[in-house]
C-alpha positions in Angstrom: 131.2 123.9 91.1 134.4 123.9 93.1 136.1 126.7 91.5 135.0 129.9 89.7 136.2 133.3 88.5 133.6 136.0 88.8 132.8 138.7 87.0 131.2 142.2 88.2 131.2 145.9 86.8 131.4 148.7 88.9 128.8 151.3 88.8 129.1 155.3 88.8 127.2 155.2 92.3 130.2 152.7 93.2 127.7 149.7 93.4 129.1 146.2 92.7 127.3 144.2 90.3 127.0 140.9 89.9 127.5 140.2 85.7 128.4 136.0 86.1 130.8 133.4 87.5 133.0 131.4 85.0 134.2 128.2 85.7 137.6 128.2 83.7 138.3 131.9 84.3 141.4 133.4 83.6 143.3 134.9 86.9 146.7 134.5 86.2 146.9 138.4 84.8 145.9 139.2 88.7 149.3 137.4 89.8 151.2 139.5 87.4 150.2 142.7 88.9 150.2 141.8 92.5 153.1 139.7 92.6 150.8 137.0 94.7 151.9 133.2 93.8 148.4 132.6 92.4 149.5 130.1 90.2 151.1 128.2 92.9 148.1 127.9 95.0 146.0 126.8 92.3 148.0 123.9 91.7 148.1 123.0 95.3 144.4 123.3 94.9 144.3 120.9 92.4 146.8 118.6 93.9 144.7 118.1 97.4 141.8 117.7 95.2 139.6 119.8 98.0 138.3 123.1 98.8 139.7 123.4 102.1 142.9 122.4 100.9 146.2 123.7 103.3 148.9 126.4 101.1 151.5 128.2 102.7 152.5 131.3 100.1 155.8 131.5 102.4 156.8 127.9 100.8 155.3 129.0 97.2 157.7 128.3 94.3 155.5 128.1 91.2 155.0 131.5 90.0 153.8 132.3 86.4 156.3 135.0 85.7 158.8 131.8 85.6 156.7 130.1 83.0 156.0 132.6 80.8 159.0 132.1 78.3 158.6 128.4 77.9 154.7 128.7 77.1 155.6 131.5 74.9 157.6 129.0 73.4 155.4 126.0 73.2 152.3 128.4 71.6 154.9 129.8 69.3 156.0 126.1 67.8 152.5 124.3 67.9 151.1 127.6 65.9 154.2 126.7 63.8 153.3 123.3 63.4 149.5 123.7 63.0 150.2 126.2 60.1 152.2 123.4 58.9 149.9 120.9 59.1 147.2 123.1 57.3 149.2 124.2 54.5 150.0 120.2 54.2 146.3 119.6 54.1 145.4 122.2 51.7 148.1 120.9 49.2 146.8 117.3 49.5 143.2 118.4 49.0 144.6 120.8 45.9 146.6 117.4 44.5 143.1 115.4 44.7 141.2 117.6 42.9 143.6 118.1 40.1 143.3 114.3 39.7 
C-alpha cells in the first residue's frame, strides 16, 4: 500500500493508539482547517506515480476550498438525476405489473 490514512484515539493518560490504517481515507477536512494545499500535493502524488515524488507547496495552486462549489454542484445534479432515474424505474415496473 502506497498510501493510507490512519486512524488512532487518544487516551486519558495521553497514549496514542493505533485503531487502523485506511487506504482511501478522507483528509481533505484536514486542509480545510489548516489551510495546507493537501489536495494539491495529492494530486502531484498521483501524477509522479511514486512515493518519493518532488511538491513544492510555494507553487501549489489546487486547493479544495476552490472546488468545493462545483462538486457541490455536480452531487446536487447527479442526486437530481438518480432520483430521476428511480422514480422512472419505479413507474415502469408499476406500468408492467398493471399489465
Amino acid at each position: 500500500m502506497v498510501f493510507g490514512c490512519f486512524d488512532f484515539i487518544v487516551t486519558p493518560e495521553n497514549e496514542w493508539v493505533f485503531l487502523e490504517v485506511n487506504q482511501m481515507g478522507q483528509f481533505l477536512f484536514v486542509e480545510h482547517s489548516t489551510k495546507f494545499p493537501l489536495l494539491d500535493a495529492f494530486a502531484e502524488f498521483l501524477i509522479q506515480g511514486k512515493v518519493d515524488f518532488k511538491w513544492d507547496k510555494a507553487t501549489a495552486s489546487l486547493k479544495y476550498h476552490d472546488i468545493i462549489p462545483e462538486a457541490e454542484e455536480m452531487a446536487k445534479k447527479a442526486l437530481e438525476k438518480h432520483a430521476i432515474d428511480q422514480y422512472e424505474d419505479e413507474s415502469r415496473k408499476d406500468e408492467e405489473q398493471i399489465r
